[in-house]
N, CA, C and O of each residue as an XYZ file, in Angstrom:
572
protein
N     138.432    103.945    112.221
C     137.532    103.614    111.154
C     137.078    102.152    111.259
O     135.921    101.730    111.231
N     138.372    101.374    111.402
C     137.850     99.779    111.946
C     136.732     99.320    112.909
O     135.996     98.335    112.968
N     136.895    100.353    113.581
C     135.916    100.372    115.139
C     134.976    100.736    114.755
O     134.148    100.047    115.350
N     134.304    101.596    113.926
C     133.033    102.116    113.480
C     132.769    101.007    112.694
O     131.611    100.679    112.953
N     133.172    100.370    111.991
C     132.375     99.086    110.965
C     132.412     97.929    111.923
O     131.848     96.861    111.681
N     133.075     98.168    112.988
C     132.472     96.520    114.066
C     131.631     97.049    114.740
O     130.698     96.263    114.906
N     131.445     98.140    115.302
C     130.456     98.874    116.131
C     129.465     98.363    115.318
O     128.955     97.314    115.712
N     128.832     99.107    113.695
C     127.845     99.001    112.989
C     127.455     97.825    112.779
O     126.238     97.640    112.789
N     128.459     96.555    112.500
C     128.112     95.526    112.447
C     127.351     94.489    113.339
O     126.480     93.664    113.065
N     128.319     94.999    115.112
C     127.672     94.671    115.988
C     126.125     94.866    116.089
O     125.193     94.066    116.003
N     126.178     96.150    116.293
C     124.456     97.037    116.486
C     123.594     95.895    115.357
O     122.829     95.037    115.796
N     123.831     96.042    114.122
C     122.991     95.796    112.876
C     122.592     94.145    113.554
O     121.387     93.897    113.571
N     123.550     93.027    114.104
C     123.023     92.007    114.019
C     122.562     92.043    115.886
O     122.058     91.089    116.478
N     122.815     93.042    116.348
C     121.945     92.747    117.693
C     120.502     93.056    117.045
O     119.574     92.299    117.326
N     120.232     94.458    115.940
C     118.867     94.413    115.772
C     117.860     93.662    115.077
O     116.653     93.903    115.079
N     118.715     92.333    114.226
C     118.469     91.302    113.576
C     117.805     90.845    114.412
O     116.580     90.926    114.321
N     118.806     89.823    116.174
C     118.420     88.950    116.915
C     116.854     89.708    117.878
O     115.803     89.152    118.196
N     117.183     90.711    118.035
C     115.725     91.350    118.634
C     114.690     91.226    117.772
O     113.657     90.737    118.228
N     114.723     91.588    116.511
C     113.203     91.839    115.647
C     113.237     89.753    115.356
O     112.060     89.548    115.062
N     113.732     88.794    115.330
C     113.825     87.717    115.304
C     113.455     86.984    116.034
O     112.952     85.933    115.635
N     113.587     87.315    117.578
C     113.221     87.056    118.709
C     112.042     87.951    118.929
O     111.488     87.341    119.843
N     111.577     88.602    118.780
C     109.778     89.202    119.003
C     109.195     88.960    117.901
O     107.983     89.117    118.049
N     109.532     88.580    116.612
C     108.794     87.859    115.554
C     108.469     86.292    115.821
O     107.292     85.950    115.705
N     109.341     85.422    116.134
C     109.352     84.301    117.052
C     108.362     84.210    118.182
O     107.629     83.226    118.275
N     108.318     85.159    119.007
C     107.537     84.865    119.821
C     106.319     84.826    119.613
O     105.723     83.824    120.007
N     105.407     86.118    118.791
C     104.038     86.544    118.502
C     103.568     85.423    117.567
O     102.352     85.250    117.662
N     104.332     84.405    116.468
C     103.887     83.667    115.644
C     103.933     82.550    116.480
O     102.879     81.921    116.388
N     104.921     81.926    117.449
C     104.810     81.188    118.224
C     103.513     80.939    118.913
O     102.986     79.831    118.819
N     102.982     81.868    119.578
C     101.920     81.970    120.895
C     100.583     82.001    119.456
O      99.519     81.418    119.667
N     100.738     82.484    118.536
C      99.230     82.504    117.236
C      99.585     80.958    117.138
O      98.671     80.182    117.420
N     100.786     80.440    116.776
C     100.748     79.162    116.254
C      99.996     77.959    117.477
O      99.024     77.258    117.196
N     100.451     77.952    118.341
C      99.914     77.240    119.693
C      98.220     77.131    119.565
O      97.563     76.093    119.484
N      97.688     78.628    119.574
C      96.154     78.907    120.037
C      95.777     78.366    118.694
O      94.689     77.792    118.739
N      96.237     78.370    117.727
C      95.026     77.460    116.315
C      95.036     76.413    116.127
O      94.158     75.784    115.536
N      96.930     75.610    117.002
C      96.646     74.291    116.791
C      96.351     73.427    118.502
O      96.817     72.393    118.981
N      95.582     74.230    118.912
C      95.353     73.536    120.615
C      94.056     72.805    120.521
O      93.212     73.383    119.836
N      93.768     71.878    120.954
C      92.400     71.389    120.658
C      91.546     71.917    121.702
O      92.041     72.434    122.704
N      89.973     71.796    121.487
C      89.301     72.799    122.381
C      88.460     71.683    123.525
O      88.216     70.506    123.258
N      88.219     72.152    124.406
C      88.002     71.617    125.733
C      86.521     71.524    125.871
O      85.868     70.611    126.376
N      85.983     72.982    125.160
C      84.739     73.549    125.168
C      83.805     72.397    124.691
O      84.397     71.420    124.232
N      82.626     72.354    124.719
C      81.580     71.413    124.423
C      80.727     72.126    124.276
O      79.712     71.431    124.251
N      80.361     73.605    124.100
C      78.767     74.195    124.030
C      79.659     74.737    123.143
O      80.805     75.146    123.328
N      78.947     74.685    122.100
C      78.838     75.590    120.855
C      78.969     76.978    120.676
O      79.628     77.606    119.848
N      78.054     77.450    121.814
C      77.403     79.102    122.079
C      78.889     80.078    122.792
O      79.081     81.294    122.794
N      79.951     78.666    123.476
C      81.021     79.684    124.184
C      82.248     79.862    123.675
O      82.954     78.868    123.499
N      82.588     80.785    123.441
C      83.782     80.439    122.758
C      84.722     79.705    123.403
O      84.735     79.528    124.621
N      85.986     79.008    122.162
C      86.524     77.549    122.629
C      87.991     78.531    123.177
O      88.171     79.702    122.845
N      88.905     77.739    124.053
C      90.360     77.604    123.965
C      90.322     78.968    125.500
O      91.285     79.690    125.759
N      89.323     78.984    126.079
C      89.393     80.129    126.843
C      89.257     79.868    128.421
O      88.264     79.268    128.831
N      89.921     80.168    129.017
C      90.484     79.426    130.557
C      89.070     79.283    131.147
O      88.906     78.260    131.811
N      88.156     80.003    131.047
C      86.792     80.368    132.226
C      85.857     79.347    131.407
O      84.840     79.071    132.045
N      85.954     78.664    130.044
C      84.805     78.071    129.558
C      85.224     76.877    129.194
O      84.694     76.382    128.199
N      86.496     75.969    130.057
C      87.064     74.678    129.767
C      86.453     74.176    131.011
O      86.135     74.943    131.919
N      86.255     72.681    131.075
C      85.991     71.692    132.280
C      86.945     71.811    132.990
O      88.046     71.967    132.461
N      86.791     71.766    134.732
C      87.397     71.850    135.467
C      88.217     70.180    135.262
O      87.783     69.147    134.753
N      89.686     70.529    135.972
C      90.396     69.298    135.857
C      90.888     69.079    137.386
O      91.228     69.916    138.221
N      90.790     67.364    137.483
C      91.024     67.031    138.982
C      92.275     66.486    138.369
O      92.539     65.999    137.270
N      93.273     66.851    139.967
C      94.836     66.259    140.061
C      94.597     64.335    140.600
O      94.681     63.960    141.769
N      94.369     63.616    139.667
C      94.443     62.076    139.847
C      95.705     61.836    140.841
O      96.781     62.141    140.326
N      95.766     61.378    142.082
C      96.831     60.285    142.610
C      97.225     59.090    142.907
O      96.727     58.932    144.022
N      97.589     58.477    142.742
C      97.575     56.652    142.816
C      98.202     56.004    144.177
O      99.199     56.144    144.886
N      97.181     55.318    144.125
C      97.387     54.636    145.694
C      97.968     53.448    145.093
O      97.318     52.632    144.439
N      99.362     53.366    145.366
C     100.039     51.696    144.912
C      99.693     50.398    145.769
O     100.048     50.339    146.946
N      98.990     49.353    145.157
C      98.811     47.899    146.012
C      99.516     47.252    145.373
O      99.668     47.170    144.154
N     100.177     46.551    146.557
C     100.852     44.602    146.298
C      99.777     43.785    145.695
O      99.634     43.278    144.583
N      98.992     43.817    146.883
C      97.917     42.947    146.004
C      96.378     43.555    145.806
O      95.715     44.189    146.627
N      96.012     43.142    144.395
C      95.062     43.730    144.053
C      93.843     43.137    144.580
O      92.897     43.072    143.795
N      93.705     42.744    145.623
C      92.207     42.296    146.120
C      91.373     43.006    146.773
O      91.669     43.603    147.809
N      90.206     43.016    146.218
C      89.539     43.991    146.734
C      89.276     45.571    145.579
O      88.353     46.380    145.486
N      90.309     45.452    145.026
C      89.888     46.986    144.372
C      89.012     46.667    143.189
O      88.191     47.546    142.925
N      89.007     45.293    142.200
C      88.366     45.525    141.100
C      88.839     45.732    140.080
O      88.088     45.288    139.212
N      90.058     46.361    139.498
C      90.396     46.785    138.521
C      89.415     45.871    137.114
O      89.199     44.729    136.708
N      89.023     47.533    136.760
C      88.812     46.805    135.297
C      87.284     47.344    135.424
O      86.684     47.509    134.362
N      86.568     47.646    136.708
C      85.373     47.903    136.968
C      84.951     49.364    136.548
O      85.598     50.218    137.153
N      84.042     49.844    135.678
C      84.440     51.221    135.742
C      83.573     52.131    136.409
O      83.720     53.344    136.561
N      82.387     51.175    136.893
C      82.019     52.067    137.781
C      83.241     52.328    139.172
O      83.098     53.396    139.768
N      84.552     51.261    139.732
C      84.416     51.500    140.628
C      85.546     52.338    140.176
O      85.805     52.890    141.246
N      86.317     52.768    139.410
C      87.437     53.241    138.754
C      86.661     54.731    138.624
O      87.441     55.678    138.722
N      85.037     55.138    138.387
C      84.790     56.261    138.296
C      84.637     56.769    140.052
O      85.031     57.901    140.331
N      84.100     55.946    141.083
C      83.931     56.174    142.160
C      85.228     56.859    142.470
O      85.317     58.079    142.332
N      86.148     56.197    142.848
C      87.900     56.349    143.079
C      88.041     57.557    142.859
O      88.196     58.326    143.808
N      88.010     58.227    140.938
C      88.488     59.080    140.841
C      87.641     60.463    141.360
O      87.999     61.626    141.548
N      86.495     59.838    141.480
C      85.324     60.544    142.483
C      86.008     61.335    143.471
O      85.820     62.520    143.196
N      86.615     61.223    144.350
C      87.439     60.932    145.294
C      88.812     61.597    145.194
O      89.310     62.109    146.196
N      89.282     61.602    144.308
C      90.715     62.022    143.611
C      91.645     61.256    143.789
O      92.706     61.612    144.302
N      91.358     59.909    143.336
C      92.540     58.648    143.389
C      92.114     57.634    142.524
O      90.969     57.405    142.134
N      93.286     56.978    142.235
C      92.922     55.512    141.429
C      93.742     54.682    142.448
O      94.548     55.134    143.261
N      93.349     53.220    142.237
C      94.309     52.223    142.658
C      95.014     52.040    141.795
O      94.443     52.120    140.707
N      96.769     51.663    141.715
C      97.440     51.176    140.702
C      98.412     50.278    141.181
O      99.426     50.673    141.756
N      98.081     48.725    140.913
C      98.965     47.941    140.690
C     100.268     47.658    141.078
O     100.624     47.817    139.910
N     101.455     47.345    141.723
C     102.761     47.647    141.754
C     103.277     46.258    142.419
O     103.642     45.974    143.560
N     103.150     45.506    141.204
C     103.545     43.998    142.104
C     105.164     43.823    141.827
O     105.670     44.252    140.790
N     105.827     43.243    142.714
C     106.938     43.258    143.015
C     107.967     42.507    142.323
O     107.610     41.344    142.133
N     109.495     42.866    141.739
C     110.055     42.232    140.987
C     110.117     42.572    139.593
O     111.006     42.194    138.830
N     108.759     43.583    139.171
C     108.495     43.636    137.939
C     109.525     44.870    137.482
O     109.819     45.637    138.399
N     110.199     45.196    135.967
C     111.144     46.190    135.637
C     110.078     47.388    135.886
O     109.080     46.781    135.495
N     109.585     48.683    136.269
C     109.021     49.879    136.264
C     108.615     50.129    137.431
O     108.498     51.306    137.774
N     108.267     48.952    138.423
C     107.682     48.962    139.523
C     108.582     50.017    140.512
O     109.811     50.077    140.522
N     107.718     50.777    141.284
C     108.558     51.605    142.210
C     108.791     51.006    143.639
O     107.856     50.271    143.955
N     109.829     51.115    144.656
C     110.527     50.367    145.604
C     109.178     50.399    146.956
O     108.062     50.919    146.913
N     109.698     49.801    147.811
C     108.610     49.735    148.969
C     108.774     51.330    149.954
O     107.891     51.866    150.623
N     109.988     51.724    149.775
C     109.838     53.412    150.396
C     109.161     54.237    149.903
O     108.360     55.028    150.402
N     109.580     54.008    148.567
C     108.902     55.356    147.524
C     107.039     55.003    147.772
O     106.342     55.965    148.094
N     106.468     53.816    147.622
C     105.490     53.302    147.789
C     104.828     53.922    148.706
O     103.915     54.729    148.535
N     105.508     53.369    150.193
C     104.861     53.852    151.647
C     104.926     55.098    151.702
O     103.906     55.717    152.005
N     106.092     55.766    151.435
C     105.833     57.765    151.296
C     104.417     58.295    150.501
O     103.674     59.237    150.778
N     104.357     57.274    149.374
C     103.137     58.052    148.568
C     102.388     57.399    149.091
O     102.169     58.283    149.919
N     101.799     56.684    149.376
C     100.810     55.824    149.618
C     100.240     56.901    151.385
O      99.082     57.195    151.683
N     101.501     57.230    152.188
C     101.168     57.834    153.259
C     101.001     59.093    152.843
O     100.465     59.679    153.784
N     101.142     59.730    152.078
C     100.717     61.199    151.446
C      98.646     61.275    151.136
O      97.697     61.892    151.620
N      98.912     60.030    149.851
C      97.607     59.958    149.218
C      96.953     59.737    150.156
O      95.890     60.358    150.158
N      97.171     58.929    151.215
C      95.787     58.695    152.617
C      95.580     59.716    153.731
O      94.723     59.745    154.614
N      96.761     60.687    153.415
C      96.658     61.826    154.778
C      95.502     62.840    153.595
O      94.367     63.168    153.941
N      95.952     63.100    152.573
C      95.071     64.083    151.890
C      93.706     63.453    151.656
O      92.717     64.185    151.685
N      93.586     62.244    151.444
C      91.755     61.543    151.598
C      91.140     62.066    152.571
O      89.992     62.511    152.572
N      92.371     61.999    153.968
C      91.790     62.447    155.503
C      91.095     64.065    155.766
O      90.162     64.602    156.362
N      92.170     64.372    154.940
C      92.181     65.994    154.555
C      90.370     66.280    154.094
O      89.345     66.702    154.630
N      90.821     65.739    152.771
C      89.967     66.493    151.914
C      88.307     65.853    152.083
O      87.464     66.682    152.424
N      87.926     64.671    151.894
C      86.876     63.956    152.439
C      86.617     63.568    153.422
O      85.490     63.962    153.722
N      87.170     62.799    154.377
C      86.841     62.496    156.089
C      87.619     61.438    156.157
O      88.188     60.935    155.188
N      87.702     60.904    157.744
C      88.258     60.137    158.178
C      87.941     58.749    157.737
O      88.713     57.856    157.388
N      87.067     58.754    157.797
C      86.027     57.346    157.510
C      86.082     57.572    155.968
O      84.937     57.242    155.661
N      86.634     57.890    154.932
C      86.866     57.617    153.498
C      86.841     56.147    152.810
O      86.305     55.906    151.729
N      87.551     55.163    153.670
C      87.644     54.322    153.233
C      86.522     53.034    153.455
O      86.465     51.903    152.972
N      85.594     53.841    154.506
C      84.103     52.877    154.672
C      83.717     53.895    153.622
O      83.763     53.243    152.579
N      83.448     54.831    153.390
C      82.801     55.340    152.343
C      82.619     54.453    150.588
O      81.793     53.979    149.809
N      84.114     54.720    150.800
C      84.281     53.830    149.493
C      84.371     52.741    149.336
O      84.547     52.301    148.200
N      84.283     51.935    150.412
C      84.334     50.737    150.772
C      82.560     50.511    150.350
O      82.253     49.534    149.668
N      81.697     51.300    150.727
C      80.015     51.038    150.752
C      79.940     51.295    149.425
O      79.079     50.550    148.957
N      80.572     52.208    148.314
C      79.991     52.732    146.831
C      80.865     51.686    146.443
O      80.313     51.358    145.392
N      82.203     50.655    146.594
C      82.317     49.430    145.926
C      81.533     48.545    145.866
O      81.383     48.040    144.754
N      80.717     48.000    147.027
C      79.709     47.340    147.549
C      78.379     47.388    146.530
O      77.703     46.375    146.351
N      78.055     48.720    145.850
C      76.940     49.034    145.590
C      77.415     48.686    143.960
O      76.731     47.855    143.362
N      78.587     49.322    143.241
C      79.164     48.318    142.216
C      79.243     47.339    141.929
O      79.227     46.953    140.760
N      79.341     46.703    142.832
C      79.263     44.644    142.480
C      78.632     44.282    142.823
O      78.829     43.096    143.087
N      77.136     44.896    143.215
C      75.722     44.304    143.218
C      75.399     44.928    141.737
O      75.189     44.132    140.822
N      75.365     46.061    141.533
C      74.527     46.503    139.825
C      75.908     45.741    139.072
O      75.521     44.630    138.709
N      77.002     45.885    138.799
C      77.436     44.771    137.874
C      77.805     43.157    138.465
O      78.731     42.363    138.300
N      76.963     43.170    138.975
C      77.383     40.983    139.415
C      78.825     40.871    139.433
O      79.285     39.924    138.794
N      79.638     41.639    140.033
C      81.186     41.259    139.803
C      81.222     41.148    141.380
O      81.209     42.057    142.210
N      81.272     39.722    141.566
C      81.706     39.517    143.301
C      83.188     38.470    143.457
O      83.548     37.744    144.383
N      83.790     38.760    142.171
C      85.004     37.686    141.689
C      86.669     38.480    142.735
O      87.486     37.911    143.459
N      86.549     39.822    142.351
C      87.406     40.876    142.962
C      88.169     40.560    144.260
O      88.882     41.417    144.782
């Protein structure tokens, strides 16, 4: 008789944690989609929907010692870069966050094999000529 009221008891709160756990989930996934902000920009499409959001580029950062030459602060040349799928970022030495000179040269030799990859060899006359064309339309020849 003991065994039948732990049996029942058992069963009763496994069917608690199931209807608890699929109630959880369905209000979960409604709660997400009403409070997600929308991506969409045309009015006419509906919002929050994978096929009618802006495509998104994977940004990678090319770490410099020294910042000469890149500009920071320029935004045309900061839009060129990410043109490209990279930013320059900063990483002067000594400072607390800064990452070590291995970790550096590994990424740094990653981000320039995939430039090679994905745009051409010559990437860096490329972007070397659309910096060029930046600090003639904004007068910034200080860089």
């Amino acid at each position: 008789m003991r065994g039948l009221v732990w049996i029942g008891l058992f069963m009763s709160l496994i069917l608690i944690c199931v209807h608890q756990t699929h109630a959880q989930g369905s209000t979960k996934e409604r709660d997400f989609r009403d409070h997600m902000p929308t991506e969409n920009l045309d009015p006419r499409k509906e919002a929050n929907v994978h096929r009618n959001r802006p495509k998104r580029r994977n940004i990678q950062y090319l770490y410099k010692d020294e910042p000469d030459g890149t500009l920071f602060g320029n935004p045309c040349v900061l839009e060129q870069t990410r043109r490209m799928g990279f930013e320059y970022m900063p990483n002067p030495k000594g400072l607390p966050g800064a990452i070590n000179d291995d970790d550096q040269y590994s990424n740094n030799v990653m981000v320039n094999l995939r430039l090679i990859v994905t745009h051409s060899p010559f990437w860096k006359l490329i972007l070397n000529r659309r910096i060029k064309r930046c600090r003639e339309k904004s007068g910034d020849w200080t860089g």
